[in-house]
C-alpha positions, 0 to 999 in steps of 0.5 A: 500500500502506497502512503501519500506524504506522510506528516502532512497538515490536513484540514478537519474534514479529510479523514471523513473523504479519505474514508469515503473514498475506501481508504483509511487515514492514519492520523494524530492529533497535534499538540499546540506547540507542534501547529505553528510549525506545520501550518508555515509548511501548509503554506509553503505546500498551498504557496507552491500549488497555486504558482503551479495551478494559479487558480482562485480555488488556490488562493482560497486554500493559502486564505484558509491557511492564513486564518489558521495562523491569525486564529493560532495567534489569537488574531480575529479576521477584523482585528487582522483586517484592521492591521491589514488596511492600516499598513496599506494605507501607510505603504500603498497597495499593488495597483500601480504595478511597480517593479523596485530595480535598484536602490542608489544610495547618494553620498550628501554632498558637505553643503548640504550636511551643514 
């Protein structure tokens, strides 16, 4: 019998579909400090899917992902939404399409350091 990426993070409701698919699902119950761990590498997994799939159904897995995290670190979604838009008022969304290609730094010249 083949074994499908063992230590894997699965959501709630996969153990139930394994099952009704004919399989069995061997699972564990994580401890809480074990989670932070392997929700970074849930979305790595869903990061490295949607750059294959790039599809909406993708993001919504990186989404749900990120909930988790907010939720693991006692962030409500409002709360996050708060911090969210607040950062992007101060820095600026990405609708002007900008492509940062270098950063020169000038030397003052001695007039203006006086």
């Amino acid at each position: 019998m083949k074994s499908i990426k063992p230590n894997m993070l699965i959501r709630d409701k996969m153990p139930k579909y394994i099952e009704q698919n004919g399989k069995k699902a061997i699972i564990e119950k994580l401890r809480e400090t074990d989670m932070i761990f392997y929700l970074n590498l849930k979305l790595r997994e869903e990061l490295t899917g949607y750059e294959d799939d790039r599809s909406v159904e993708k993001i919504a897995d990186i989404v749900e992902v990120l909930y988790a995290i907010l939720d693991y670190k006692g962030v409500s979604i409002s709360q996050f939404e708060k911090i969210r838009t607040k950062r992007a008022n101060k820095l600026g969304r990405y609708k002007e399409k900008l492509l940062l290609k270098d950063v020169i730094e000038e030397k003052l010249s001695d007039a203006s350091s006086q």
